[in-house]
DSSP file (Angstrom, degrees, kcal/mol; ACC not computed):
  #  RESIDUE AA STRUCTURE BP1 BP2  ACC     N-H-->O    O-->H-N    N-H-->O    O-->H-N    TCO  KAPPA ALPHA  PHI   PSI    X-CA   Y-CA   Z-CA
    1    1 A X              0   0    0      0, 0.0     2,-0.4     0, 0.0     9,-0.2   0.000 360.0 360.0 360.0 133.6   10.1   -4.7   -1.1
    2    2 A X  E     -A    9   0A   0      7,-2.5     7,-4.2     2,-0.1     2,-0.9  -0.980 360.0-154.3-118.8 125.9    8.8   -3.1   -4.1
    3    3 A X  E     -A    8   0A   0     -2,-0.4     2,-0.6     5,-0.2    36,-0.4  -0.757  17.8-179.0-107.4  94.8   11.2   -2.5   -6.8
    4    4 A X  E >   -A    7   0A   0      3,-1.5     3,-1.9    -2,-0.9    34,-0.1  -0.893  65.3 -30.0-109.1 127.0   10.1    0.5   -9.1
    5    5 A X  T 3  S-     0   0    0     32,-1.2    -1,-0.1    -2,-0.6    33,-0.1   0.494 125.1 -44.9  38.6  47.7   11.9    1.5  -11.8
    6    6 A X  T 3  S+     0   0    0      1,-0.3    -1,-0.3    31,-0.3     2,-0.3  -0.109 119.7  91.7 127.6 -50.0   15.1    0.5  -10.5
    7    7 A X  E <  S-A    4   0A   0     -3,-1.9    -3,-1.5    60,-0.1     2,-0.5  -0.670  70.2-130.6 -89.2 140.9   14.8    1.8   -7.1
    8    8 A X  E     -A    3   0A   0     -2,-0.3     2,-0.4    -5,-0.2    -5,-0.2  -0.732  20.7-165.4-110.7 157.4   13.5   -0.3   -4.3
    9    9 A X  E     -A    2   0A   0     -7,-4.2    -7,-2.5    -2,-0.5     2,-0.5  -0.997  19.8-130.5-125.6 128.5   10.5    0.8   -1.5
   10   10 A X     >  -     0   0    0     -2,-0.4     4,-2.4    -9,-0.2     3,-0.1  -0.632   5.9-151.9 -74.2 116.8    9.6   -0.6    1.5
   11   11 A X  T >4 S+     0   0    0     -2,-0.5     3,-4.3     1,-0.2     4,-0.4   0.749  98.0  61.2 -37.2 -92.6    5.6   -1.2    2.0
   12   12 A X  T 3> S+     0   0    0      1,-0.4     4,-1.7     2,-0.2    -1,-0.2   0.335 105.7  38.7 -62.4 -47.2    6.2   -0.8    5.4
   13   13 A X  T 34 S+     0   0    0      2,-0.2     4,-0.5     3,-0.1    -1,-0.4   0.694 112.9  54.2 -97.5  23.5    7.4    2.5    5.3
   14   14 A X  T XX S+     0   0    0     -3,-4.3     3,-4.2    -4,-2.4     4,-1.2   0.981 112.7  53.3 -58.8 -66.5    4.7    3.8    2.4
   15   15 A X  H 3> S+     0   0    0     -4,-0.4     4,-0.6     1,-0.3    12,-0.2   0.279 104.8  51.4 -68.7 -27.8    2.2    2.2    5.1
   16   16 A X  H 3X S+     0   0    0     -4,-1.7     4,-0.5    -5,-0.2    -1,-0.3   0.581 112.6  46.8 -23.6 -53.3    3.7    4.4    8.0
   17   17 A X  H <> S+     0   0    0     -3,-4.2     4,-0.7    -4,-0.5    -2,-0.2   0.873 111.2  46.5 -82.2 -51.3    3.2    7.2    6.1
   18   18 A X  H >< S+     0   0    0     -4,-1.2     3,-0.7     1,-0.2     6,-0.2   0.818 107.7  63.0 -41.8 -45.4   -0.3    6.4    5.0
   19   19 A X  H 3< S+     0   0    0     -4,-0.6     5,-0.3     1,-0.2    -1,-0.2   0.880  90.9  67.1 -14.3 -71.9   -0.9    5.6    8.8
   20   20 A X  H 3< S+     0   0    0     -4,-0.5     2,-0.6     3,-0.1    -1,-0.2   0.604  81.6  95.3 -60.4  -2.9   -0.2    9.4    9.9
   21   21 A X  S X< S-     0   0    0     -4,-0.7     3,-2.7    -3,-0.7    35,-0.0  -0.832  74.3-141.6-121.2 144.7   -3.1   10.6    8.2
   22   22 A X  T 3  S+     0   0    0     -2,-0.6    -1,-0.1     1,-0.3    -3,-0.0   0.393  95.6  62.9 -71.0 -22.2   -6.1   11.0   10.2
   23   23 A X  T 3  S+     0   0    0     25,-0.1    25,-0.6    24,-0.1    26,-0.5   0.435  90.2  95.9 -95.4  -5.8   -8.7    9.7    7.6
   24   24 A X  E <   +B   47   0B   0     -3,-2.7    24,-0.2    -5,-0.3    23,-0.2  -0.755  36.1 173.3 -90.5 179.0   -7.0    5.6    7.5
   25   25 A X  E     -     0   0B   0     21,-0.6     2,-0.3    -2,-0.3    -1,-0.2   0.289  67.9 -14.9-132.0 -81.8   -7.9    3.2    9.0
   26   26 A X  E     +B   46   0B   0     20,-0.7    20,-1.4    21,-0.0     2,-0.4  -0.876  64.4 173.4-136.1 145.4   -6.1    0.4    7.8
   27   27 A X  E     -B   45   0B   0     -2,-0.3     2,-0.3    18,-0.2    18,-0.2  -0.898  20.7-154.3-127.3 173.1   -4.0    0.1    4.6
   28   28 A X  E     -B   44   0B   0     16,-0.7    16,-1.4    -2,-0.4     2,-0.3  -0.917  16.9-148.9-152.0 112.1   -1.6   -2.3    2.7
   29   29 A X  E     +B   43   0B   0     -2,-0.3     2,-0.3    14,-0.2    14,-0.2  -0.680  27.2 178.9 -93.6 130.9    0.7   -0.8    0.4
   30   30 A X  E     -B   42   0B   0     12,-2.0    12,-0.8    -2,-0.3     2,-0.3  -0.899  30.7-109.1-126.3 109.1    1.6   -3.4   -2.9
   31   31 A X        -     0   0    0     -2,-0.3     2,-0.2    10,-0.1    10,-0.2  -0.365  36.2-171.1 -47.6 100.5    3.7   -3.7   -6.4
   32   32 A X        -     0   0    0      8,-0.5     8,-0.9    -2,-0.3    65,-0.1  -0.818  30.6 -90.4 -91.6 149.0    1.6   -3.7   -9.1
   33   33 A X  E     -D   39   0C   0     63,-0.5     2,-0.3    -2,-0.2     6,-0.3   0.120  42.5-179.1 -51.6 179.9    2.6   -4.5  -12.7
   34   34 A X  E  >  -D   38   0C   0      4,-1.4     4,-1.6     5,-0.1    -1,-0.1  -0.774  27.5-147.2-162.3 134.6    3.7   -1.5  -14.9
   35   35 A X  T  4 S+     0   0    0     -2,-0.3    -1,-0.1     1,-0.2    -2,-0.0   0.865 100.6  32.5 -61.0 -49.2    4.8   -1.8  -18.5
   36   36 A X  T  4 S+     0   0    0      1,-0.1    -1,-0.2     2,-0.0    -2,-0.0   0.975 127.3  30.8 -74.4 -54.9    7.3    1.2  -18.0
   37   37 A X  T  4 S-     0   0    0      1,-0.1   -32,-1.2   -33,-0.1     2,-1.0   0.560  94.3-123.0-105.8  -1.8    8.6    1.0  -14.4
   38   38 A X  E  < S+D   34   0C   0     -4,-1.6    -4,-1.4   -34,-0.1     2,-0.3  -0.475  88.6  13.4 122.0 -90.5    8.5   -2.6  -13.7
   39   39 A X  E     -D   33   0C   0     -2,-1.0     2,-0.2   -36,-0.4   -34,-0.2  -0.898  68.9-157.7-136.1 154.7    6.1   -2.3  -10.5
   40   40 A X        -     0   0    0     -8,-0.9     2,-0.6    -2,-0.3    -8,-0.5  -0.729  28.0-101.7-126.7 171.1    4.2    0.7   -9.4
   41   41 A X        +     0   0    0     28,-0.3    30,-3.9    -2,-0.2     2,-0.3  -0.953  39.5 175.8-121.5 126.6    2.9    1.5   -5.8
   42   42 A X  E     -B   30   0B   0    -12,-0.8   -12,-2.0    -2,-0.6     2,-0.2  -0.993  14.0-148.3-124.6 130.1   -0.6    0.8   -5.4
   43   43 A X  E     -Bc  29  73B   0     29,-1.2    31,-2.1    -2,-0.3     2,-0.5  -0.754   6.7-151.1 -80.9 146.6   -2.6    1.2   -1.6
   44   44 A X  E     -Bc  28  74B   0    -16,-1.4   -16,-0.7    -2,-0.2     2,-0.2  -0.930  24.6-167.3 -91.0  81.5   -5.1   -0.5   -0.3
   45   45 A X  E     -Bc  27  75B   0     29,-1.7    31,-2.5    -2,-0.5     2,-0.3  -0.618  29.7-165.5-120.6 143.3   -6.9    1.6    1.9
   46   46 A X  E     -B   26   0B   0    -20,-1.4   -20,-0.7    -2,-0.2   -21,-0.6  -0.846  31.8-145.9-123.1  90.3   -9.6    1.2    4.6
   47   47 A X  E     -B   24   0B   0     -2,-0.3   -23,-0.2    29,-0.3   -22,-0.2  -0.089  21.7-171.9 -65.6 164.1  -11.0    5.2    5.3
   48   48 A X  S    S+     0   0    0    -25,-0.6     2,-0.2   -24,-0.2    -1,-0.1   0.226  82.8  21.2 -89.1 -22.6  -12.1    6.0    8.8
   49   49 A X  S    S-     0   0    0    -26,-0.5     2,-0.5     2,-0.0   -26,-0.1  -0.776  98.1 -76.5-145.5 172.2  -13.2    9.1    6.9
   50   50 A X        +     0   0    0     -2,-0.2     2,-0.3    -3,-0.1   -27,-0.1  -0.756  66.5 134.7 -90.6 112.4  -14.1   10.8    3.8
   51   51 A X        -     0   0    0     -2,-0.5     2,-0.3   -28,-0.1    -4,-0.1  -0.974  40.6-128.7-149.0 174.2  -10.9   11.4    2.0
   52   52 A X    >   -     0   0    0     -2,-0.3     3,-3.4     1,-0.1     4,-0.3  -0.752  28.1-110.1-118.3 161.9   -9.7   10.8   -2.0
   53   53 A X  T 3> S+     0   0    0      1,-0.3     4,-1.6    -2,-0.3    -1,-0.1   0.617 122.4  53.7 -41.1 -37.3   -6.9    9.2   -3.7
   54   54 A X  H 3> S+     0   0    0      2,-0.2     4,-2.3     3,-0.1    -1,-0.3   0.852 110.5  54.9 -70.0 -27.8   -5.4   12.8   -4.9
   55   55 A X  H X4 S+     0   0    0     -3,-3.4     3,-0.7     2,-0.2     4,-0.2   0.890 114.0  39.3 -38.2 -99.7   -5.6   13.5   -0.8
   56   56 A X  H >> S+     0   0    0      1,-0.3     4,-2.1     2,-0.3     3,-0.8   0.645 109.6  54.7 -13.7 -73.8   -3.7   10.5   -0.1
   57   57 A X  H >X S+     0   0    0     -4,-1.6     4,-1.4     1,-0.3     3,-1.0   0.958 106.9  56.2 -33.3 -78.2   -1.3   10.6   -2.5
   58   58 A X  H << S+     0   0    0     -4,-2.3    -2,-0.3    -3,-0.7    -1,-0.3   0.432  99.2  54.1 -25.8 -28.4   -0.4   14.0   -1.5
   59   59 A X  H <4 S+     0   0    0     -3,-0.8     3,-0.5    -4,-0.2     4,-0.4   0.691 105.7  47.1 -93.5 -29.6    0.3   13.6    1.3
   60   60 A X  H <X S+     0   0    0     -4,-2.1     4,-1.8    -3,-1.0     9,-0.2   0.621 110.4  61.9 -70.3 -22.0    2.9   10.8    1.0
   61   61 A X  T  < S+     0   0    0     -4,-1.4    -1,-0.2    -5,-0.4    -3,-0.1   0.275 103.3  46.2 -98.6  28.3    4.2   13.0   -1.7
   62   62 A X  T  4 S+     0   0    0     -3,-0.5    -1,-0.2    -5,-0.2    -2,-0.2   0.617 124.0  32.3-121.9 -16.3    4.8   15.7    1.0
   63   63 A X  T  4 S+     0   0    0     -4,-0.4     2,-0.2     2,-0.1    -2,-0.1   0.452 116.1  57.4-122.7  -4.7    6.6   13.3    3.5
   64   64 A X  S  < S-     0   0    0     -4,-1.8     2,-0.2     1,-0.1   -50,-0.0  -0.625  93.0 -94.7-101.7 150.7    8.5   10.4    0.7
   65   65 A X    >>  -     0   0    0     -2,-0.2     4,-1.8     1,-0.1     3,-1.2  -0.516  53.9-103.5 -58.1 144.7   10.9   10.9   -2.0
   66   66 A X  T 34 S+     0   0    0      1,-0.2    -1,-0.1    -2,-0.2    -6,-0.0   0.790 122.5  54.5  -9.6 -61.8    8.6   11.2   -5.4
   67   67 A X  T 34 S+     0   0    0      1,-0.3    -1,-0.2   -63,-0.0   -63,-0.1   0.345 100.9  59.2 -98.4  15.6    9.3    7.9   -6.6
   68   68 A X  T <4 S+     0   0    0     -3,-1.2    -1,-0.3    -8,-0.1    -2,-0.2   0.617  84.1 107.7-110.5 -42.9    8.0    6.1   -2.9
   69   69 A X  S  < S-     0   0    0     -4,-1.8     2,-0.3    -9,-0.2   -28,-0.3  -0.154  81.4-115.0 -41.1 139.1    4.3    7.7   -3.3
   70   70 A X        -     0   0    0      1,-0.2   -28,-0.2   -13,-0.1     3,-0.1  -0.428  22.3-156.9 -60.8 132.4    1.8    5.5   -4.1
   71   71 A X  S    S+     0   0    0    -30,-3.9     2,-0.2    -2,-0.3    -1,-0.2   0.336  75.4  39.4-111.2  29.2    0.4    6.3   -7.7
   72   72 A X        -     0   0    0    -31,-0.3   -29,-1.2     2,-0.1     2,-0.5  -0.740  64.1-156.4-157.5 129.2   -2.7    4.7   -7.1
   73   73 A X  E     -c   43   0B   0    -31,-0.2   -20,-0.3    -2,-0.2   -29,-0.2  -0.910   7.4-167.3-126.3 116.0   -5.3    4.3   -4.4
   74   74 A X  E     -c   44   0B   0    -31,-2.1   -29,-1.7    -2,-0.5     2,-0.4  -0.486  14.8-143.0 -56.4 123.6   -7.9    1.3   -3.9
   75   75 A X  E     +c   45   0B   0    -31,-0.2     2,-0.4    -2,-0.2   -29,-0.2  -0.895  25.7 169.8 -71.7 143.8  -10.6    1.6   -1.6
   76   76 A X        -     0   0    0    -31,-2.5   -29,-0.3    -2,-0.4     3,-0.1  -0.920  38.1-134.5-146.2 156.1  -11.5   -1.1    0.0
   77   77 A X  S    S-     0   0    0     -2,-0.4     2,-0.3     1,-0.2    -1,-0.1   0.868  92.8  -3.3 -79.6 -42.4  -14.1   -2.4    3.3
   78   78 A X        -     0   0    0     -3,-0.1     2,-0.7   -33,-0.1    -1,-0.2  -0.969  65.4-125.7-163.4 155.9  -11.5   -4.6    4.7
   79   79 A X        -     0   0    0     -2,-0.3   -33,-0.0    -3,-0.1   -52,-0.0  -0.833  41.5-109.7 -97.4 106.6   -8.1   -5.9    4.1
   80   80 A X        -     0   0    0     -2,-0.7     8,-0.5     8,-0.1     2,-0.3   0.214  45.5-175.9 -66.1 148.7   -7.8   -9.8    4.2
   81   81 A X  B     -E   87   0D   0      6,-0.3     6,-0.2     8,-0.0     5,-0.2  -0.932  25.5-114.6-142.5 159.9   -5.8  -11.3    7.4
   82   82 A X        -     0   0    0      4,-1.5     6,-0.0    -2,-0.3     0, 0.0  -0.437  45.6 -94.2 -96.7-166.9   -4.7  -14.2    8.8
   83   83 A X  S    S+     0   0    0      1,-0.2    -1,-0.1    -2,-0.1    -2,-0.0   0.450 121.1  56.0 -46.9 -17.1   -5.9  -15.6   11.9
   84   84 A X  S    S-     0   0    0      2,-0.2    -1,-0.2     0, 0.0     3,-0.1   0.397 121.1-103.3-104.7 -15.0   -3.0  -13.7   13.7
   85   85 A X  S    S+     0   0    0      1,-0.2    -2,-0.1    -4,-0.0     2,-0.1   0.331  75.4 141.0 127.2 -42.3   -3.8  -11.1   12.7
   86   86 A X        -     0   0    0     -5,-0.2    -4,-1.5     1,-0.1    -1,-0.2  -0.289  54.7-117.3 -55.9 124.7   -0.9  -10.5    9.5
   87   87 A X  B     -E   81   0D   0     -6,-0.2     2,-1.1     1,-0.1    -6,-0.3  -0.482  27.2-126.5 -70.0 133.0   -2.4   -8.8    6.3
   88   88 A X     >  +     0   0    0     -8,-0.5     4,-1.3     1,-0.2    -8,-0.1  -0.833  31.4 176.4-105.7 132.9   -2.0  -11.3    3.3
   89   89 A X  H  > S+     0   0    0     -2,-1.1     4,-2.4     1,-0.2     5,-0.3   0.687  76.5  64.0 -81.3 -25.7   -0.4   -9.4    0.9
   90   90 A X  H >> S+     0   0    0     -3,-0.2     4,-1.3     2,-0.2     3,-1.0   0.961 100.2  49.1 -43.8 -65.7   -0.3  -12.4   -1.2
   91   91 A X  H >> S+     0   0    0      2,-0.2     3,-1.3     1,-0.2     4,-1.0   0.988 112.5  58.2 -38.5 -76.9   -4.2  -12.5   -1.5
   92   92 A X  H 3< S+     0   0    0     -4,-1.3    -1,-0.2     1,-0.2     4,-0.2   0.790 113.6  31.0  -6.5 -66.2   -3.6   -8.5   -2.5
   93   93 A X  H <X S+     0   0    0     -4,-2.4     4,-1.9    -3,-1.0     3,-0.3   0.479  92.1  89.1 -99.1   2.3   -1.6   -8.8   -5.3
   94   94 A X  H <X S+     0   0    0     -4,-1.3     4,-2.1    -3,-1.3    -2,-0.1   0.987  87.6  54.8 -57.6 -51.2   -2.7  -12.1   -6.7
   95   95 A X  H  < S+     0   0    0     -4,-1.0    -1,-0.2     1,-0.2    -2,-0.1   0.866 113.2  43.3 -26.0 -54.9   -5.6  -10.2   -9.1
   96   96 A X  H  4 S+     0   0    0     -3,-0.3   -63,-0.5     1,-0.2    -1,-0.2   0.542 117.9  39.9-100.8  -5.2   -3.0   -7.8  -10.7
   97   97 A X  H >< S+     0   0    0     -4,-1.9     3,-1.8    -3,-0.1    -1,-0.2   0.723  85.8 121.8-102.7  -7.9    0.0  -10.3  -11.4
   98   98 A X  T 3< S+     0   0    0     -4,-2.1     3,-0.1     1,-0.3    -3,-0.0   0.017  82.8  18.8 -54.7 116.0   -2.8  -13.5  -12.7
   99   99 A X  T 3  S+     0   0    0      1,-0.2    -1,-0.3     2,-0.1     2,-0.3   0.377  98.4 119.8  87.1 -10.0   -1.5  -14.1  -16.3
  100  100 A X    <   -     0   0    0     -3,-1.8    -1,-0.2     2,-0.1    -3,-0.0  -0.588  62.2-138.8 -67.1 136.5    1.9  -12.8  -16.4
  101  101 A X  S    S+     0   0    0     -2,-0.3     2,-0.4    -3,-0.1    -1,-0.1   0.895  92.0  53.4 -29.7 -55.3    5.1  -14.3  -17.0
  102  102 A X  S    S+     0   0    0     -5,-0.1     2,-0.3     2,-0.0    -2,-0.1  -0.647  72.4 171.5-103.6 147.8    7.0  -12.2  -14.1
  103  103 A X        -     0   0    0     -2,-0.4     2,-0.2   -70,-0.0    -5,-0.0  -0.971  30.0-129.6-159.5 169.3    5.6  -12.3  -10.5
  104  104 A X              0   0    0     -2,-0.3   -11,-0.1   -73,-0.1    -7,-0.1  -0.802 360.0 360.0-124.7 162.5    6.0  -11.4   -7.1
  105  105 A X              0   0    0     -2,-0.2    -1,-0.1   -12,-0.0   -16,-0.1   0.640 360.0 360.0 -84.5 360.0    5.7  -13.9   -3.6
């Protein structure tokens, strides 16, 4: 659960949404900090295809409430896993909460 700016969003269904469109591959939707809202929603995305972050964006902001779009999107080559298979989200966010006071598991 990612709690921005009051309200909370489930990764799972940003990551749904991100899903339906034809250019992922794989993604992992995360809370990264933000001075104003708390946490922001950042993706992790693995293209199948050429598309960009205003793409992306858009398009969750055509099929979410506003404040469930991601407002930032990462490319990436691949998205760390466990042996099972399960994306660690941990691994994910570790970079952008390193040196704060407040963190998330």
């Amino acid at each position: 659960m990612i709690i921005t700016g009051g309200e909370n969003v489930s990764s799972i269904e940003v990551e749904d949404c991100l899903f339906s469109h034809p250019a992922v591959a794989e993604v992992a939707v995360i809370g990264v900090p933000d001075e104003r809202w708390g946490e922001t929603i950042k993706a992790l995305v693995v293209r199948s295809a050429d598309v960009t972050e205003a793409e992306l964006i858009k398009h969750c902001k055509e099929r979410l409430a506003g404040y469930k779009a991601p407002t930032s999107v990462e490319f990436r080559d691949s998205i760390p896993r466990t042996a099972t298979g399960k994306i660690q989200k941990f691994k994910l966010r570790e970079p952008f909460w390193a040196g704060r006071d407040r963190g998330v598991n």
